[in-house]
Structures are given as C-alpha cells and as structure tokens.
C-alpha positions as CSV (number, residue, x, y, z in Angstrom):
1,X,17.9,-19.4,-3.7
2,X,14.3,-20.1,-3.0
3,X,13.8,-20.4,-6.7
4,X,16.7,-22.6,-7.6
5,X,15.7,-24.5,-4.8
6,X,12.3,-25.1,-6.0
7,X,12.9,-25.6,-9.6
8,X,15.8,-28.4,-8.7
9,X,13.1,-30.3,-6.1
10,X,10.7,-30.2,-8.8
11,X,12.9,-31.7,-11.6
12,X,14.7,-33.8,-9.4
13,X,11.5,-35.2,-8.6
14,X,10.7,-35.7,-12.6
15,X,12.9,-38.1,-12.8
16,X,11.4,-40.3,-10.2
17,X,8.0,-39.5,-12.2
18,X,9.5,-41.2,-14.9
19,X,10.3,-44.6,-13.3
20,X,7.3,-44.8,-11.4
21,X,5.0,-44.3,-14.5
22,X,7.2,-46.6,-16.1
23,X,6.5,-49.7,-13.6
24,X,3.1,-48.5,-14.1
25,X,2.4,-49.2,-17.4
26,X,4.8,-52.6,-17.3
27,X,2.4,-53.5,-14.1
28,X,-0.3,-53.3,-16.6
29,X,1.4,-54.9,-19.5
30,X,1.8,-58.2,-17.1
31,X,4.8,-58.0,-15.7
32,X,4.7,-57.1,-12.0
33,X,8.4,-58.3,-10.2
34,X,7.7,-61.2,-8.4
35,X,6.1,-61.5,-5.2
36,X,3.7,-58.6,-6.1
37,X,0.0,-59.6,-8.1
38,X,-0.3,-57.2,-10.8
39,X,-3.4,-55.0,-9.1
40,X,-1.2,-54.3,-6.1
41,X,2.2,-53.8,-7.4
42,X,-0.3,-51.2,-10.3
43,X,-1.9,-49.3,-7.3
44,X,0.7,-49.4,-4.9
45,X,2.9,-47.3,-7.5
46,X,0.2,-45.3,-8.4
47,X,-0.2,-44.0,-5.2
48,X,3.5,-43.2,-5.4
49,X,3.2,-41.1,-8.9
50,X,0.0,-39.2,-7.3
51,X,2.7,-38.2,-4.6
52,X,5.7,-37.7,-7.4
53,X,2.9,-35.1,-9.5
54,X,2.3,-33.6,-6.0
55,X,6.0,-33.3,-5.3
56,X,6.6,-31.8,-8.8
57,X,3.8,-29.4,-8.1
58,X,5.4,-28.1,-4.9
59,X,8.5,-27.6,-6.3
60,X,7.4,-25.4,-8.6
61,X,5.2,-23.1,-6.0
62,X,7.9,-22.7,-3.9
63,X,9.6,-21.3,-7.1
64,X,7.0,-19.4,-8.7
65,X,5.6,-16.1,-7.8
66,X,2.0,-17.9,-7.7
67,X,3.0,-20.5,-5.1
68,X,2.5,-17.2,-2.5
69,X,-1.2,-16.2,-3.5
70,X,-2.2,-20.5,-2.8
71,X,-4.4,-20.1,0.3
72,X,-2.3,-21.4,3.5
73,X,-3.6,-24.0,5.0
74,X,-3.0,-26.9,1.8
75,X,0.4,-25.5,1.4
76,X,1.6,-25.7,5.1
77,X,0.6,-29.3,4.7
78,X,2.0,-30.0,1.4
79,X,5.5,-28.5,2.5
80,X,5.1,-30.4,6.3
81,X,4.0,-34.1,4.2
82,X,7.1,-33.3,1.9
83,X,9.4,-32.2,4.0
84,X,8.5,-34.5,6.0
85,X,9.1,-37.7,4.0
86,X,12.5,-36.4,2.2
87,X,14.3,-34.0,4.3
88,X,15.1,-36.7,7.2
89,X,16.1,-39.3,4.7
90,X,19.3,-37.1,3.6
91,X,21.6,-38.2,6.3
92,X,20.2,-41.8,6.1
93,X,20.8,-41.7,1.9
94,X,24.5,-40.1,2.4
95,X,25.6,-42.8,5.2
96,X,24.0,-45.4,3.6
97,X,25.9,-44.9,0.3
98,X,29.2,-44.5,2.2
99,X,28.8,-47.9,4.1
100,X,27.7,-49.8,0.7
101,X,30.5,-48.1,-1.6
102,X,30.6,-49.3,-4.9
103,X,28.5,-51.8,-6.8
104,X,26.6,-51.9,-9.6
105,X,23.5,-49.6,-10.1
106,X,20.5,-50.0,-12.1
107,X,19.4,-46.8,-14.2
108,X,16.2,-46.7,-12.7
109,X,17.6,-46.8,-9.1
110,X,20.1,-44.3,-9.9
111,X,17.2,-42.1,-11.1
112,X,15.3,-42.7,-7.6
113,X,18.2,-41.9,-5.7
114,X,18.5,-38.6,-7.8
115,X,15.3,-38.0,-7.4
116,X,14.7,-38.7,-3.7
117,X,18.0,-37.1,-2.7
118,X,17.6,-33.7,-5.0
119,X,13.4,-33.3,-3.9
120,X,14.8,-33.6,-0.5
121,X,17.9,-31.0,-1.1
122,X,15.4,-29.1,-3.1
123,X,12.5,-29.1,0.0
124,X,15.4,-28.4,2.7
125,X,16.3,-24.9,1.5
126,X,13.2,-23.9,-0.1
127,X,10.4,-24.5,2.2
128,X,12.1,-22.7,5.2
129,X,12.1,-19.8,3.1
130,X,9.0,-19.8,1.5
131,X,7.7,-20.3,5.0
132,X,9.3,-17.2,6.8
133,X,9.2,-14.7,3.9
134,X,5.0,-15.9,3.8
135,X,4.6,-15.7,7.9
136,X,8.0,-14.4,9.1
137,X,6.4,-13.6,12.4
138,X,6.1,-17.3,13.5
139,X,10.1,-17.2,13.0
140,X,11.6,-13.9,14.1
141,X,12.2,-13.0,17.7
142,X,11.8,-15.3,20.8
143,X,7.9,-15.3,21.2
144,X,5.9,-16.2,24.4
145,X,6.2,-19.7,25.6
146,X,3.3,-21.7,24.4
147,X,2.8,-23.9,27.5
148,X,0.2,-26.8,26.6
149,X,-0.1,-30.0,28.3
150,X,-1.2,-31.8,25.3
151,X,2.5,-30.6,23.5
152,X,4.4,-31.4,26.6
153,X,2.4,-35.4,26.7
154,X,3.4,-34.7,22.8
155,X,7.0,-34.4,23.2
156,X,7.4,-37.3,25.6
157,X,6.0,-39.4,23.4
158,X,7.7,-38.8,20.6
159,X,10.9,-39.3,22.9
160,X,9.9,-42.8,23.7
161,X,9.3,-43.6,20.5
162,X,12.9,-41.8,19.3
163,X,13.9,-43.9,22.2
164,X,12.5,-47.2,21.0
165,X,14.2,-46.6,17.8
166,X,17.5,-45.9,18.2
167,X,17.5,-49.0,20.9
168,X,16.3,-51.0,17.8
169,X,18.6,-49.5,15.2
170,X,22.1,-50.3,18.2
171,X,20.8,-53.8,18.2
172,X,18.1,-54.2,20.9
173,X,15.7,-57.0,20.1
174,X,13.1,-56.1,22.4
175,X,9.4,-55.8,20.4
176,X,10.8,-57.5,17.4
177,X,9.3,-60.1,15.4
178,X,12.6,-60.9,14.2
179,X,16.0,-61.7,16.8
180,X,18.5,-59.2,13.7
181,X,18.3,-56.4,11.6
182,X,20.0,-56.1,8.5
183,X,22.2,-53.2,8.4
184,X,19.6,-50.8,6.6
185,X,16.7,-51.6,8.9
186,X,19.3,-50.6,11.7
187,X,20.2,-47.3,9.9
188,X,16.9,-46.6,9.5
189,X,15.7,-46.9,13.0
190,X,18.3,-45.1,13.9
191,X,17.8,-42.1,12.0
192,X,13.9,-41.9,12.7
193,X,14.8,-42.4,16.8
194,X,17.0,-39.2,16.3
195,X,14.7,-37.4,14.3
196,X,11.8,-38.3,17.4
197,X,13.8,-36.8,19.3
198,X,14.6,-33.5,18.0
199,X,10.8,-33.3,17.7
200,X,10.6,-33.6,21.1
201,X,13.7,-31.5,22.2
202,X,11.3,-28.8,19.5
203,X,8.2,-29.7,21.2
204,X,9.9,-28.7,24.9
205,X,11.7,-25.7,23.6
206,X,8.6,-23.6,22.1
207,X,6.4,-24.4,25.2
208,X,8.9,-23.5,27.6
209,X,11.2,-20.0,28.0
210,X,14.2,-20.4,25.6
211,X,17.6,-19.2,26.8
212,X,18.4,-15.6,25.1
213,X,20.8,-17.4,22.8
214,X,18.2,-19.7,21.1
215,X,16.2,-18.3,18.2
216,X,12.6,-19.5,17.4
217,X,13.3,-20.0,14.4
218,X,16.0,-23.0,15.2
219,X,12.9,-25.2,17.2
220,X,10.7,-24.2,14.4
221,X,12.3,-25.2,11.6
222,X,13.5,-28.8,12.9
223,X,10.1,-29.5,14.6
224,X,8.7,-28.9,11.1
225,X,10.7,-31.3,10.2
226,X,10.5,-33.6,12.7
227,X,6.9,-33.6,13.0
228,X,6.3,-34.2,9.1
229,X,8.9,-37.1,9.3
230,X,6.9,-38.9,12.2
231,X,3.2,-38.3,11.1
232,X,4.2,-39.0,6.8
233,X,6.0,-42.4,7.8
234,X,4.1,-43.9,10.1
235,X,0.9,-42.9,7.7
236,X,2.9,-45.0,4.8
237,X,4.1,-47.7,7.2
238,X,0.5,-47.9,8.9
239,X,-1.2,-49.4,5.7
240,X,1.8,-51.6,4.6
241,X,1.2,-53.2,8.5
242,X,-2.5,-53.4,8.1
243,X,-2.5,-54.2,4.2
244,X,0.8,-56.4,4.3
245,X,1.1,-55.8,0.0
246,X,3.4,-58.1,-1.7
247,X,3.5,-60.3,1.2
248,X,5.3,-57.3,3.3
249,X,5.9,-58.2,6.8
250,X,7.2,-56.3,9.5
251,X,10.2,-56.2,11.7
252,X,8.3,-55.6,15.0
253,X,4.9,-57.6,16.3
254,X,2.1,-56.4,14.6
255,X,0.6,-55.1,17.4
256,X,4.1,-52.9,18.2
257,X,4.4,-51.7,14.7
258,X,0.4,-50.8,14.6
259,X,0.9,-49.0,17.9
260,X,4.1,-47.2,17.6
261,X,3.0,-45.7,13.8
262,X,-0.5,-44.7,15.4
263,X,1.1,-42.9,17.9
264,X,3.9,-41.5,15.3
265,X,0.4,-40.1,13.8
266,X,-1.0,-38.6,16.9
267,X,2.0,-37.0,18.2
268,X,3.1,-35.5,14.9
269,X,-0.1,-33.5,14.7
270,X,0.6,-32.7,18.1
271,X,4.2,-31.3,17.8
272,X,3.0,-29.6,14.8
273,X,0.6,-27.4,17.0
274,X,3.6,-26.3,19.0
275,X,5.6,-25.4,15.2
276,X,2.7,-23.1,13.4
277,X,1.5,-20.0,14.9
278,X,-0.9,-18.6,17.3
279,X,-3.7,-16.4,16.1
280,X,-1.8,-13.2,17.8
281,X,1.5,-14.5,16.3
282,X,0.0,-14.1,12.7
C-alpha cells in the first residue's frame, strides 16, 4: 500500500509538473496572464515546479526501498511540508467541487486538480506508513505525557487562530479588509480553523495523560498533519502579504494577515515538537 501510495503521489504530481513548466516557458515567451509582469508570474511558478520536482521526489522515496536509508531529519520535513500543504486541502477540494457542480473545465486545471488531489491521496496513506514502519516507537503504545509549557502556549494558539478562522469562514467580518467573502475564501477559512484546531486538540492530548482508549498514534498522525498545514501555509501566504505579486491583496488588514501567518509559523514548529519523538522514545 505504501508503495502504490507513493508511486500514485509521485505521478499524480507529474502531471502538475507539466502545467507548471508549461506557464514557464510561455512566461518567458511573453505571455504572462494579465495582471502578472512577466519576471513575477516566471518566478512565482518556478518556485512552484521546484516544489512539484520535490513532490515527485517524495513520492517516489516513500515507494522505493532507498527512500528508508535517506538520513531522517530532511525526510521528516519533506513528508511534514507535503503533507502539510495537500493532505488538509482534500476535504476542502471534495466540498468545493460538490458546491460548484458542473461547468466547464480547462485541461490544465483539470490536470491541477489531479494533481493536487492524487499527491494529497498519495501523501495521506503513504507517509503515515513510511513514518511508523521507520520509527514505530513514536506511534505504538500510549507513551509518557510530554508536559511542556511552550506546547501547551502552542496549542492555544493555534486554537485561537482555528478560532479566528472558522468565525471568518461563518461570515464574521471582524479583522477584514473586506465587509464579504466569496464562497471559496469562506470554505477555505473554514477548513484551516478546523485543521488549527485539531492541532491543538493534538498539541493537548500528547502533553497530557490520554484516556486508555486513545492511541498515540491517533494525536500523532493528525498533529502531523495539522502542524505541516499551519506552518507550509502561512510560510506561502506570508510572502504573497509582504510581496503582494500580481497585485495580490489580502482579505484581512495587513497587519492581521502578517500576524496571524507568523504565528501559524511559530506554533507549527511548536506543535510539531509535541508530534516527533523524545530521545528515549527513539
């Protein structure tokens, strides 16, 4: 399963490869879409295919027999940055394309969606089990409670900001630059409010004693998640604030989004402290 897994995130991926180099070369050729100058619309999708050939190349560790002898470190945060970025964005993709139904769909969006949706399909099965059959001791069994202060100030954080969001994404108005939302802004906010706070509810459950019922592995596994979602995000969104390419402004105040996505950074490093194991945990 890990393999399959692997091999589909990495081809799925290929496909978004392809449109990315594509708009590329047509950046270069003169023919940026408009509102973007040609040197920004050329190195704001290169950045993406860097992050596509990086994709591709975890998919096909996680499938291979090499992918176990990489050293650990650049893995763990290849897999968190990945999973991170995609895994979250499945429920958002699969209610989003229920609420819009049909319409007409460009081939190269159709091969983004494919390629988004399968990496992330692809990274939800395969990284769990990369991860526990490389270090199953930071999954199995229920573990001491980590109690830390800086995971606990972690974890409410991270439930303000999950708090901030989802007020956002029901129609709260409160910090934005704008009085509405269009409908994907709102699903969106939603969905990273939630994800905050099952980072948090992560955060809380492996620095406290868990009820008998309640693997590890369950807060593990979503505050992996959780944490990559909050610290990759706000790391893209932070630049698009500061940068503003193609004239890109955001919903909130500048100073709220600069503030919430630094503090998305911080506290997803932090929850990730509480996710990977102690020395004596292996």
């Amino acid at each position: 399963m890990r393999r399959g897994a692997g091999y589909g995130a990495a081809g799925s991926m290929g496909l978004y490869l392809v449109v990315k180099v594509g708009w590329v070369v047509a950046g270069l050729l003169g023919h940026p879409p408009d509102g973007f100058g040609t040197a920004g619309w050329v190195v704001l999708n290169a950045v993406t295919v860097v992050m596509a050939a990086a994709g591709i190349a975890l998919g096909l560790a996680l499938a291979q027999p090499w992918g176990r002898r990489l050293p650990g470190v650049p893995v763990v945060l290849v897999c968190w940055v990945g999973a991170g970025f995609l895994v979250p964005m499945l429920p958002y993709v699969l209610v989003s394309s229920l609420l819009e139904g049909e319409g007409v769909v460009r081939a190269e969006e159709a091969l983004i969606g494919v390629g988004f949706g399968g990496m992330g399909v692809g990274l939800a099965v395969a990284v769990p089990i990369y991860l526990w059959e490389r270090w199953p001791r930071a999954f199995a069994g229920d573990g001491p409670a980590r109690s830390s202060t800086v995971i606990t100030m972690g974890a409410v954080v991270a439930g303000g900001l999950g708090v901030l969001w989802v007020y956002w994404g029901m129609g709260g108005t409160l910090g934005l630059d704008r009085a509405f939302l269009d409908g994907h802004e709102r699903l969106l906010n939603v969905s990273s409010g939630l994800w905050a706070l099952l980072g948090a509810w992560s955060g809380w459950a492996l620095t406290r004693r868990r009820p008998p019922w309640l693997r590890r592995w369950v807060p593990v596994v979503i505050g992996f998640a959780a944490s990559g979602s909050l610290f990759a995000w706000s790391c893209w969104k932070l630049p698009m604030v500061l940068l503003r390419p193609g004239g890109f402004v955001s919903a909130e105040y500048a100073g709220v989004a600069v503030a919430e996505h630094v503090l998305g950074i911080a506290v997803g490093v932090t929850l990730l402290a509480a996710v990977l194991p102690s020395h004596e945990e292996g």
